[in-house]
N, C-alpha and C positions, 0 to 999 in steps of 0.2 A: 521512603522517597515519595508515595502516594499517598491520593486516601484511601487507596483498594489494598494497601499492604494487608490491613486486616482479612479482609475478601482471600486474597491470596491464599492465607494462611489457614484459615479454615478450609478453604479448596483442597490442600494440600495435603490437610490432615484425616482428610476422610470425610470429614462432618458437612461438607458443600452437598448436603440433598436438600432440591428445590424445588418451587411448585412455580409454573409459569402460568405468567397473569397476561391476559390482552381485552379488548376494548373494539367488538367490530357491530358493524350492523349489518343485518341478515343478509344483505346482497354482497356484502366482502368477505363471506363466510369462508369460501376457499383459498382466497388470498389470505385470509389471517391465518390458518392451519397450515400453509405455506412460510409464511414468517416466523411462529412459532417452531414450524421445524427445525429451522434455521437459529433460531433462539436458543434450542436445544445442542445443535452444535458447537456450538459458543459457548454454551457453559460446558458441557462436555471438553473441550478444549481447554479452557480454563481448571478442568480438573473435579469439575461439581456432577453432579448425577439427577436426573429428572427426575421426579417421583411423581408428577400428575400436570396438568395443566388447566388451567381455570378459563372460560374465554366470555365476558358478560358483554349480550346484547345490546345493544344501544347506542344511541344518534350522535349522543356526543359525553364526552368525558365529562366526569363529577366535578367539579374545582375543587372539592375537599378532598376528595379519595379517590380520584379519578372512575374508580368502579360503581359506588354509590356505596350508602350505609349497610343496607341488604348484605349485598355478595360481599362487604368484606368480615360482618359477622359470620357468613356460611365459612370461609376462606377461617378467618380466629379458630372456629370452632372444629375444623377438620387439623388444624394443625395442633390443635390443642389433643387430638385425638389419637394422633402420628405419635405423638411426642421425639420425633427426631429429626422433625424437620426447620432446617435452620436459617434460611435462607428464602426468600421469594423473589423473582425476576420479572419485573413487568417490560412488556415488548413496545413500549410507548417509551417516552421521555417523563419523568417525574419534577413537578414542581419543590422546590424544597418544603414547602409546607404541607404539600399531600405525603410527603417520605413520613414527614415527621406525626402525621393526623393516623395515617398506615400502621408505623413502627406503636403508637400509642395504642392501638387498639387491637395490635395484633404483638401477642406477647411474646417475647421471648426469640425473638427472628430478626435480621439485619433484611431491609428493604431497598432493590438498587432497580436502575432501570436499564434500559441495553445500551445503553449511552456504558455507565458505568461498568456492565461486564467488558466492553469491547477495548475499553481503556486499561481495565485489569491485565487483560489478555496480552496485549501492548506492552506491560509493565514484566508481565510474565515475560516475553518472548525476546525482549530488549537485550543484546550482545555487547554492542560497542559503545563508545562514549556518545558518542552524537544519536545514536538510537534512545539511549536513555535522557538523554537531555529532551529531545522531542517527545517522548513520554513523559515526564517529568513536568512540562510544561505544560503541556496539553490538559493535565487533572488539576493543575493550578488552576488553567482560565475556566475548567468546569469547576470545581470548588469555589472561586471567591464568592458566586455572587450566591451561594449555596450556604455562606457562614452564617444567617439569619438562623438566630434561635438554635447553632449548633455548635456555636464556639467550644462548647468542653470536650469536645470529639476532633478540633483541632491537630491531636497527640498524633492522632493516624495517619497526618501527612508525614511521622519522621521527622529527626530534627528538632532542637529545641528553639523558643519562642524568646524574643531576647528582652531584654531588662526593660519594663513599664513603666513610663514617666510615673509620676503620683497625679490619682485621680484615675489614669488612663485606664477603660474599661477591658477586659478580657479580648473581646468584640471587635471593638476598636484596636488592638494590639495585633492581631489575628491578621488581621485585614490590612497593616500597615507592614507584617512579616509577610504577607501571600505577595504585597505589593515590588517589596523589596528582591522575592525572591524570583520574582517572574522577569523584571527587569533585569536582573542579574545574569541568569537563565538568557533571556534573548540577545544578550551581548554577546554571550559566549556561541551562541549558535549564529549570531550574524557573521563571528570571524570564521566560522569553517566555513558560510556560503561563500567568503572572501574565498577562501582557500582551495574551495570545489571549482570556483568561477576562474582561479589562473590556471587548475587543472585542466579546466573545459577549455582555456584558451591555448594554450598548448597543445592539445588533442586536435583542435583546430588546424594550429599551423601545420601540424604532421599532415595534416589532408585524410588521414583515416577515418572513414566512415563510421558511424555507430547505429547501432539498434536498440532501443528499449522492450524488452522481454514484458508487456502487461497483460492484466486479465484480473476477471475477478478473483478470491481467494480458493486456496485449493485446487487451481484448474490445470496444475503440475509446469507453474513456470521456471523453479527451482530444479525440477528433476528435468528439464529441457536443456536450462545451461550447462548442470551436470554432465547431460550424457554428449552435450555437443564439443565441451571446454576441458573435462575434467575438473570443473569447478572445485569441488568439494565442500559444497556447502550445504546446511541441513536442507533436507527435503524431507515431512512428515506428513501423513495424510490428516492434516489438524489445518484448521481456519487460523490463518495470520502465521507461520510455522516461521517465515524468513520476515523480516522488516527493515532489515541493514540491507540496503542496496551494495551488489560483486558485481563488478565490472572484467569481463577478459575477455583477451585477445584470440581472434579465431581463424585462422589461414582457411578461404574457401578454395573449394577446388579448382579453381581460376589460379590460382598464387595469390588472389589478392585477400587482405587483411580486411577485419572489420573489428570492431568493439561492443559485445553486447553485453549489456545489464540489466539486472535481474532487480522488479524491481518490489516494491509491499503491494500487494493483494488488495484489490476492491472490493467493496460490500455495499449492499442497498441500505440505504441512511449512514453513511460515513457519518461519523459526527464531525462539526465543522470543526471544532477545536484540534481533533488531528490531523484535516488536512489544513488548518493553519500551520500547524505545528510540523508536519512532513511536509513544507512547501518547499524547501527546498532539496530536501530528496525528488517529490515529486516531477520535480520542473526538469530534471532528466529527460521528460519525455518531451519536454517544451524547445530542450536542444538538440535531441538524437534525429537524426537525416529518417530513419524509420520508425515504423511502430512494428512489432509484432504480438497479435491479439490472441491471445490463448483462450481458448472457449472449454471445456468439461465435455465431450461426445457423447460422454454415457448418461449423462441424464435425461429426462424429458423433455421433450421439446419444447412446449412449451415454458420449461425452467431454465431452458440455458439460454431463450432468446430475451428473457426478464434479466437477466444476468449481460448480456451482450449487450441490452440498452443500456444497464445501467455503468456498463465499463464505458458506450460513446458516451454517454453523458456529460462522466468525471472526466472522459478527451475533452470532451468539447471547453469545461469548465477550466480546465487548466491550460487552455488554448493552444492545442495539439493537432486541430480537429482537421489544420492543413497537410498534414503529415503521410507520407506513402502507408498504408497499412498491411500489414503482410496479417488476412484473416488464416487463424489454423487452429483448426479440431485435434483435441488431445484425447487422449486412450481411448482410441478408435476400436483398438484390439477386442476394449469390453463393452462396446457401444449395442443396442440392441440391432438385430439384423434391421436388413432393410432400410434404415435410419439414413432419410435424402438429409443432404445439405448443401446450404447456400452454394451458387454459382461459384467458380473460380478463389474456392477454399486448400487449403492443404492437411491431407491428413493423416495424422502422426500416432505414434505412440512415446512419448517422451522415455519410457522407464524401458522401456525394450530400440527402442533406438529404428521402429520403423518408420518408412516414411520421410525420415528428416534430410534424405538425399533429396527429395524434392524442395524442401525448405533451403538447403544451401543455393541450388542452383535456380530459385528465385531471389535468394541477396546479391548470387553473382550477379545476375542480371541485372538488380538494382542497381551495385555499385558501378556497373560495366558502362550503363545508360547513360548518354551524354559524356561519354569520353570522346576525345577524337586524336585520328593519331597526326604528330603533327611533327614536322624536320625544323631543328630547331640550329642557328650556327652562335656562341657566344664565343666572344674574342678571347682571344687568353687573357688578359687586362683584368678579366670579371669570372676568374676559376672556381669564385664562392659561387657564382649562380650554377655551376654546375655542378654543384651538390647539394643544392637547393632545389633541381630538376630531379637526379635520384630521390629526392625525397618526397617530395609532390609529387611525381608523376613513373607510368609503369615505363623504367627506359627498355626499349628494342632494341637499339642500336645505338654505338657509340665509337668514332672516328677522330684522330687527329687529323686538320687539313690547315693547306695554306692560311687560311684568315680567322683561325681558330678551333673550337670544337665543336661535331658537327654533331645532333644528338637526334634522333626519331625516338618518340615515346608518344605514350598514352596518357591524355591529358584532362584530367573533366574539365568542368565550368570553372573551377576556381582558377587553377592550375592555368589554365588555357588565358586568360585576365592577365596574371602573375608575369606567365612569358610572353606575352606578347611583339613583345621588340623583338624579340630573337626568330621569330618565324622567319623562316627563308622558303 
């Protein structure tokens, strides 16, 4: 289905030991062994194993090699030395031409950048049809313009290559299959947006609220809806573990209902091709009445607030950025003592189920906001609106009288628009 099937596969089989590559200059030294860490998890996830990591000084990337000639003879000759290392991961994004100047001089090893692991991963962790479709496309649009001088490696997308006019170059054929299949591919993913969007709009008319479950990857927003829903959905302490957005139903202790989903994991440098490609998973957050921001408690401070930017960021970028946010610290339980945090946060343990009595009686409140209660009288002539009004709105009370039925309920903003005529 990809061009990481092969990646995968060696992951799989044991042989994924790698050596991590980065590019910093001496004043982002801590940042880069930061990111490298993180590098590290990703492949670990994906199934590979670190065996060392390489990090070369300097101002700016090689346009041949991104590292320079130097370090990538030191890098050839250490792995020539290994002899079982098969794999290298650079922490930067690779030109196809430096893949291909890399893989020539360094013998015997597959060359990928984190672009490529994080897509693998993706490809790895993909359940449902539309999950896989969104992966599937996503390595297309990094693949095509990558086919320069790699057509005979083609094969690794999966799939065979269909019949070449005469004359038509390898190249050329390649390029006009990536063309044909990405088209294909986004038709088929535009009619589920169709099909997401009558969902969304019925959810609408019901008047039940919803919430979107975000945060960066790993920071236990799966193991929240679990313990809040009975979900049943994976939860693994691995980067990217869920990517198929679960939606369910959640009775707060008000009586009232809500809808939260759970949705794929954030990371620093998302590559753009998957949030093209998850846009419209994404855009859940673009519809949902709330946010709720999962933060990691137990890291470093300064590593969960680099992490907290980079989840408003991707809000802001998906245009959420107007959104109620419900801020909440996760595994508190194993957080280091002492450990202040932000003002008017809530804080939780998702997998032991502390704390989340606070979390619900902040939704209640949300959903509760801007309700008003309001005596409603509709004639009997119009008996559908008055199961229009059970349905929109919390009824209190409900009376047959002379001039029809008389109803008191709880109304938000929409609801409150809806009935208007009937206020008495």
């Amino acid at each position: 289905m990809t061009n990481n099937s092969n990646l995968t596969e060696e992951l799989k089989s044991g042989s994924g030991r790698a050596l991590l590559v980065s590019v910093s200059s001496s004043d982002r030294a801590e940042e880069c062994e930061r990111s490298l860490d993180e590098l590290a998890r990703l492949l670990e996830t994906a199934g590979g194993e670190e065996v060392g990591r390489v990090i070369q000084n300097r101002e700016t990337p090689d346009k041949a090699t991104y590292i320079g000639s130097g370090k990538v003879k030191e890098i050839a000759d250490y792995v020539e030395a290994d002899g079982d290392i098969s794999l290298i991961v650079f922490d930067n994004e690779l030109t196809p031409s430096q893949i291909k100047n890399l893989e020539n001089e360094i013998k015997d090893v597959r060359v990928i950048d984190r672009t490529m692991l994080i897509l693998d991963i993706f490809a790895l962790h993909a359940v449902t049809g539309e999950g896989k479709l969104q992966v599937e496309i996503a390595c297309l649009r990094y693949t095509a313009p990558r086919l320069t001088g790699r057509g005979k490696d083609l094969s690794r997308l999966g799939g065979g290559i269909g019949t070449r006019g005469p004359g038509e170059s390898k190249l050329e054929s390649d390029r006009r299959h990536l063309k044909r299949r990405i088209a294909a591919l986004s038709q088929e993913i535009a009619e589920i947006e169709r099909t997401r969007a009558v969902k969304r709009a019925s959810r609408e008319r019901s008047g039940i609220k919803s919430a979107a479950i975000i945060g960066y990857t790993n920071a236990g927003k799966s193991t929240l809806l679990n313990t809040l829903t009975d979900a049943g959905i994976l939860a693994e302490d691995k980067l990217f573990a869920t990517l198929d957005p679960t939606t369910r139903r959640l009775t707060l202790p008000s009586g009232a209902e809500i809808l939260l989903t759970d949705t794929v994991g954030f990371i620093d440098r998302l590559p753009t091709h998957l949030v093209k490609a998850f846009k419209s998973t994404l855009e859940e957050l673009k519809y949902a009445d709330y946010i709720i921001n999962i933060t990691d408690a137990s890291e470093e401070i300064t590593e969960r607030e680099r992490k907290r930017a980079v989840t408003y960021d991707l809000i802001r970028e998906l245009g959420a950025g107007d959104k109620p946010i419900i801020e909440v610290f996760n595994k508190c339980d194993i957080a280091l003592r002492d450990t202040p945090f932000p003002k008017d946060t809530i804080e939780i343990s998702a997998k032991s189920g502390l704390g989340t009595g606070a979390l619900l009686e902040k939704l209640d409140e949300l959903v509760s906001s801007g309700k008003k209660k309001l005596k409603l009288l509709v004639p009997y002539s119009e008996g559908n609106v008055v199961s229009e009004i059970h349905r929109l709105a919390t009824v209190l009370n409900c009376e047959y009288v002379d001039d029809g039925t008389l109803i008191i309920a709880e109304c938000d903003s929409r609801a409150q628009g809806t009935f208007e005529k009937y206020i008495t």
